[in-house]
N, CA and C of each residue as an Amber inpcrd file, in Angstrom:
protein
   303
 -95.2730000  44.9000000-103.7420000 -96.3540000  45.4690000-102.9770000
 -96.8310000  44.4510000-101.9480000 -97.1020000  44.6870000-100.7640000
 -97.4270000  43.9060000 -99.4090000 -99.0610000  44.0680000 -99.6760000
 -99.0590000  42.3920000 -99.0970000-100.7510000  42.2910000 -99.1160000
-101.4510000  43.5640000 -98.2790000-102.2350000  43.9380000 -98.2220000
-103.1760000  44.4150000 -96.8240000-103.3410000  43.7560000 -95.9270000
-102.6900000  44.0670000 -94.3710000-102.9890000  43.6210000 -93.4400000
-104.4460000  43.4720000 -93.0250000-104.6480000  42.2830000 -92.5140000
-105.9050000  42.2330000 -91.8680000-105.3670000  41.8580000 -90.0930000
-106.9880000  41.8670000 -89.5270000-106.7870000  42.1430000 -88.0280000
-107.3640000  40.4770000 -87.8310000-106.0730000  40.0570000 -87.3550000
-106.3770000  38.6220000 -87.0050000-107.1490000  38.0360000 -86.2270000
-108.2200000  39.0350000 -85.6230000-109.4550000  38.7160000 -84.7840000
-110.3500000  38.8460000 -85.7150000-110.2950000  39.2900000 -86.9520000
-111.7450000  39.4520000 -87.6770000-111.8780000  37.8240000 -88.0980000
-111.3480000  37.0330000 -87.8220000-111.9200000  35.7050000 -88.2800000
-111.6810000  34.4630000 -87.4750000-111.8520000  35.2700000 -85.7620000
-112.2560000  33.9220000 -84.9730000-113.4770000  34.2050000 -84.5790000
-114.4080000  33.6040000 -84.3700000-115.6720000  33.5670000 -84.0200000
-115.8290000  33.6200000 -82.2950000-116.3690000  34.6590000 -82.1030000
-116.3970000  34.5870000 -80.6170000-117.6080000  33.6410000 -79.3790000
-117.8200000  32.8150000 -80.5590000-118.3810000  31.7360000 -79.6520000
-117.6440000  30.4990000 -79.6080000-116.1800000  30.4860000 -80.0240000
-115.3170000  29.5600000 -79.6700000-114.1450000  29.4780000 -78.7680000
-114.2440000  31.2330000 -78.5770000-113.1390000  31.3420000 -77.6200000
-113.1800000  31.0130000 -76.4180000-112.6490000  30.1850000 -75.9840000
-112.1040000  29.8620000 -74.1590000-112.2370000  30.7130000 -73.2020000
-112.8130000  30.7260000 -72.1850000-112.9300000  31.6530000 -71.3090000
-111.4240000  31.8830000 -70.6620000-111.5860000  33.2320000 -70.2250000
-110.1190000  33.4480000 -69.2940000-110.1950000  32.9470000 -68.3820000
-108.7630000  32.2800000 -68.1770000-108.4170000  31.7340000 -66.7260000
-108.4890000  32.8410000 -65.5370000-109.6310000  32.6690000 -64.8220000
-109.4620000  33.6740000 -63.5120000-108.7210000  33.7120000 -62.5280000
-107.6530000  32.6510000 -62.5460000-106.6910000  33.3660000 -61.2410000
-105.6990000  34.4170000 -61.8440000-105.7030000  34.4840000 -63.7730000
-104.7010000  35.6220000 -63.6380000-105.3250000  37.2610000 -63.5230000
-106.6370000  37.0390000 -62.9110000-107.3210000  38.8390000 -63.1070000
-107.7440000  39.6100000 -61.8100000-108.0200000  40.3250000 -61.8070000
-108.7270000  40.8340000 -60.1510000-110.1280000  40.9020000 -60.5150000
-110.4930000  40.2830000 -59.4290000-111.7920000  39.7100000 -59.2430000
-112.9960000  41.2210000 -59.5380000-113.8480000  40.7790000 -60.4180000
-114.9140000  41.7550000 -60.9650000-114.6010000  42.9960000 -61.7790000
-113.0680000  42.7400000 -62.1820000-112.7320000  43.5130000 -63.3280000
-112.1590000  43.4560000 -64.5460000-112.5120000  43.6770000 -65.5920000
-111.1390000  43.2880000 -66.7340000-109.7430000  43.5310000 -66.7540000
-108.9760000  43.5520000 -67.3010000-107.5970000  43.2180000 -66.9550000
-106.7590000  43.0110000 -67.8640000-106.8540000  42.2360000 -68.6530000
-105.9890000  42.2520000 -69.6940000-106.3150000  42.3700000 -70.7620000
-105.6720000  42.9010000 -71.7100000-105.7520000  43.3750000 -73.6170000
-106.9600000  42.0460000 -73.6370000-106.8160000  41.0230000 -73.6860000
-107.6070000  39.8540000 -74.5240000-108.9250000  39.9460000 -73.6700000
-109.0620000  40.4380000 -71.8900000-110.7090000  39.9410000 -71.7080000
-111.0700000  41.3130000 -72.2900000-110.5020000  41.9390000 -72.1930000
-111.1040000  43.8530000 -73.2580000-111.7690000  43.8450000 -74.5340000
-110.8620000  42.7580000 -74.6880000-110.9100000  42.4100000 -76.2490000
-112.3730000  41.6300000 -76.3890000-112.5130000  40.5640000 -75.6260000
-113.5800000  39.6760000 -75.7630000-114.7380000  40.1060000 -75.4470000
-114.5590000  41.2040000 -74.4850000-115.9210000  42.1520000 -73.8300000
-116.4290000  42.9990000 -74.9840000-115.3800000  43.6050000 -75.8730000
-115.7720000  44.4520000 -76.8330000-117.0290000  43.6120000 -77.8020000
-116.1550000  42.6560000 -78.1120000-116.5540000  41.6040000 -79.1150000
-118.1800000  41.3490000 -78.5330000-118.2360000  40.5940000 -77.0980000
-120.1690000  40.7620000 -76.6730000-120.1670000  41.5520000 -76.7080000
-119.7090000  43.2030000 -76.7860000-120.8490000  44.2900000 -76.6090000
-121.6170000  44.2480000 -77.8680000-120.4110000  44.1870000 -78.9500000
-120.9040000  44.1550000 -80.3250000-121.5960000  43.2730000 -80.8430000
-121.8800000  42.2830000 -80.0870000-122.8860000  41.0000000 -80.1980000
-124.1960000  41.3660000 -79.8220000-124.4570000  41.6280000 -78.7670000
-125.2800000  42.0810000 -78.2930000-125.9600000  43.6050000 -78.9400000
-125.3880000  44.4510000 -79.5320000-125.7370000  45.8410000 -80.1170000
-126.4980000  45.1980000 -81.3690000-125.6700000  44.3300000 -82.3950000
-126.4120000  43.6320000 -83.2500000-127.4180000  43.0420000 -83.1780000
-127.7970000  42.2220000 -82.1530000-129.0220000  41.4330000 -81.3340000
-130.0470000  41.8600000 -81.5530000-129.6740000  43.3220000 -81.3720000
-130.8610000  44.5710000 -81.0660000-131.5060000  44.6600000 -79.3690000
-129.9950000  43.8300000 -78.6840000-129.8940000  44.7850000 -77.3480000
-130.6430000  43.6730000 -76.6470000-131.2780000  43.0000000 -77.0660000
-131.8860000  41.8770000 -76.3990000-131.6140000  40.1980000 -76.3700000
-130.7310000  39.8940000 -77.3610000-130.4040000  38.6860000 -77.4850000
-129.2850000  38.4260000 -75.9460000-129.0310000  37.4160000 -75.3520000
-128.4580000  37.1640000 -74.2800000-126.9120000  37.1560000 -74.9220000
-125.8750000  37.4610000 -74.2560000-124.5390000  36.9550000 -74.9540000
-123.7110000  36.5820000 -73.2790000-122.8260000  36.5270000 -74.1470000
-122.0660000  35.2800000 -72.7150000-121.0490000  36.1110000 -72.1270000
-120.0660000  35.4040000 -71.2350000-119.5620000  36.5480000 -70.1420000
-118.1330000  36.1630000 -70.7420000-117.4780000  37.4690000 -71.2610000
-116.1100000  37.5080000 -71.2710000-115.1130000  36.7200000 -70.6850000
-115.4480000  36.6830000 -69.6490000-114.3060000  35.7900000 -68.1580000
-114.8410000  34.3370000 -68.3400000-115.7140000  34.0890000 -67.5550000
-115.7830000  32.6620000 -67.2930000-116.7720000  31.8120000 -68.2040000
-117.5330000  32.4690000 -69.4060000-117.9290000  32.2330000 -70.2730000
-119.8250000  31.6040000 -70.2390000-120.1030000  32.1800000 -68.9870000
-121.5220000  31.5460000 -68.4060000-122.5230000  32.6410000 -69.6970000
-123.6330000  31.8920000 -69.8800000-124.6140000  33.1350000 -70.4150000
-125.0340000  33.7810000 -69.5360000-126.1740000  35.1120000 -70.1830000
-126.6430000  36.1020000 -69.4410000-125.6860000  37.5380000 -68.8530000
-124.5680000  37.6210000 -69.9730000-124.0130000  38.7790000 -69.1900000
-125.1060000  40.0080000 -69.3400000-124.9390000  40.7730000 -68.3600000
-125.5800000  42.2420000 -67.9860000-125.1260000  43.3290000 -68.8030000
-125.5290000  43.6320000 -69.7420000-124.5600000  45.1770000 -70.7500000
-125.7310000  46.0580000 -70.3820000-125.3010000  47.1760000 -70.0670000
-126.0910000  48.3490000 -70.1170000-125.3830000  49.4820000 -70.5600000
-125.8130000  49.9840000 -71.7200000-125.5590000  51.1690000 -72.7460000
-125.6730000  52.9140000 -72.2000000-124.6000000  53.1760000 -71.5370000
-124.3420000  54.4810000 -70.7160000-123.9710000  55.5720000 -71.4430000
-123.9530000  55.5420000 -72.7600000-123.3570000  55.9040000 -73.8520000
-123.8600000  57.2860000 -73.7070000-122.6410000  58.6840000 -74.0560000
-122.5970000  59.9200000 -73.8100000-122.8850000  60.4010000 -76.1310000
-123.3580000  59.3400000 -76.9920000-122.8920000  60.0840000 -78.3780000
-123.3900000  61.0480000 -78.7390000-122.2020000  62.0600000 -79.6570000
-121.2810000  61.5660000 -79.9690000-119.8870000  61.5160000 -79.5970000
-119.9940000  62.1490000 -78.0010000-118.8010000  62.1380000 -77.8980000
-117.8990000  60.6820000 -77.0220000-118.7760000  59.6670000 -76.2380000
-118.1960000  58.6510000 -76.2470000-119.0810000  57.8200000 -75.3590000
-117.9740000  56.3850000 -75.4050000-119.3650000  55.0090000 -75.5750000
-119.1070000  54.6190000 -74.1720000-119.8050000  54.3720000 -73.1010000
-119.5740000  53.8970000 -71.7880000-120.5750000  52.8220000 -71.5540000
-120.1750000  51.5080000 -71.4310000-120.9110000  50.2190000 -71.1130000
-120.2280000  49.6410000 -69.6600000-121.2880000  49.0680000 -68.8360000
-121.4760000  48.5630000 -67.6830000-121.8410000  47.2970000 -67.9400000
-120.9390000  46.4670000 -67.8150000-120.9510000  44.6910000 -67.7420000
-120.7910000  43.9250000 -66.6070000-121.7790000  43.2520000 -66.5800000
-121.8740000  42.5480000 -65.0380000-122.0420000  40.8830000 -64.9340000
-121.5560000  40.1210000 -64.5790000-121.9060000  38.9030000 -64.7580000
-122.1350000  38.5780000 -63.1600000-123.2730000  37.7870000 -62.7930000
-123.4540000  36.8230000 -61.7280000-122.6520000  35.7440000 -61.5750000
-122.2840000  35.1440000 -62.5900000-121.5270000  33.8620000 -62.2310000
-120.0890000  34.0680000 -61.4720000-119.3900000  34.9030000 -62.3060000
-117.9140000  35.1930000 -61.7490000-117.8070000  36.3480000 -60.6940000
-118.9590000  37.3000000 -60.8500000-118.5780000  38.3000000 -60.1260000
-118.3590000  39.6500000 -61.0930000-118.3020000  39.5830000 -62.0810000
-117.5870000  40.5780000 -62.8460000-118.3790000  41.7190000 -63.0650000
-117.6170000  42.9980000 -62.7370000-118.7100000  44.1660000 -62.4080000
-117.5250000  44.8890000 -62.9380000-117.8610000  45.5840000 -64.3660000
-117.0020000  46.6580000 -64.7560000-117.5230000  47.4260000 -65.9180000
-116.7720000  48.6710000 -66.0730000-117.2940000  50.0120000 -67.0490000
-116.2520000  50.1400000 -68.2390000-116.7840000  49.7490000 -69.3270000
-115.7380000  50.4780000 -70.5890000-116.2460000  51.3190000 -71.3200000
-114.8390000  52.4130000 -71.2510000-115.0110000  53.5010000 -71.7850000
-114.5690000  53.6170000 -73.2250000-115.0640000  54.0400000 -74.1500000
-114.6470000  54.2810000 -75.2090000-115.1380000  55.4990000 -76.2340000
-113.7600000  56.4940000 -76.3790000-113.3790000  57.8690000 -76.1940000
-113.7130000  57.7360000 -77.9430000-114.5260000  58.9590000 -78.4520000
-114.4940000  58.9990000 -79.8210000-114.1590000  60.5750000 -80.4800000
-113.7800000  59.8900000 -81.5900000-112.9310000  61.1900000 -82.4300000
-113.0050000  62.8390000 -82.0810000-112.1730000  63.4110000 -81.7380000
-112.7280000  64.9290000 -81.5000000-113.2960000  65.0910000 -82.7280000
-114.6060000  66.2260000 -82.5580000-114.8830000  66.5210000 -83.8370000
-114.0100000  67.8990000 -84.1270000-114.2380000  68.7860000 -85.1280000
-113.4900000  69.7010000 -85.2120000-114.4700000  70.5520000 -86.3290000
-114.7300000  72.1540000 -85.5670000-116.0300000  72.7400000 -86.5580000
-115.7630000  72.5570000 -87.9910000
């Protein structure tokens, strides 16, 4: 019998991760699987906070990113992240389960 996989991000702490190198992205947007990844990670920092604690910027790692909660539930989650330092101005969408009567 195979252990249970676990998700090898549940045990890095996202106040150690390295900011992304910005010459590989287009400027004021996310871009690749990992800054998606790291944006998710502050949103969920910030939701825990209770929406007010400051969390840091995906890309270049400055505090004070901008999250604003556009959210349509239950049918899905839309956040607007903005950072001053780098420039970064973008919307993630995230599509949730059809329900079914």
């Amino acid at each position: 019998m195979e252990p249970p996989m676990t998700d090898p991000d549940s045990t890095k702490s996202s106040s150690t991760e390295p900011p992304i190198e910005p010459s590989i992205r287009e400027p004021g947007r996310l871009k690749t699987q990992d800054e998606m990844r790291v944006a998710l990670r502050r949103i969920r920092m910030w939701e825990n906070g209770g929406k007010t604690e400051p969390v840091t910027c995906p890309i270049c790692g400055a505090p004070g990113l901008d999250v604003e909660d556009h959210s349509a539930r239950p049918y899905s989650e839309w956040y607007f992240v903005r950072c001053a330092s780098c420039g970064l101005d973008d919307k993630i969408h995230i599509a949730s389960a059809s329900r079914s009567p």
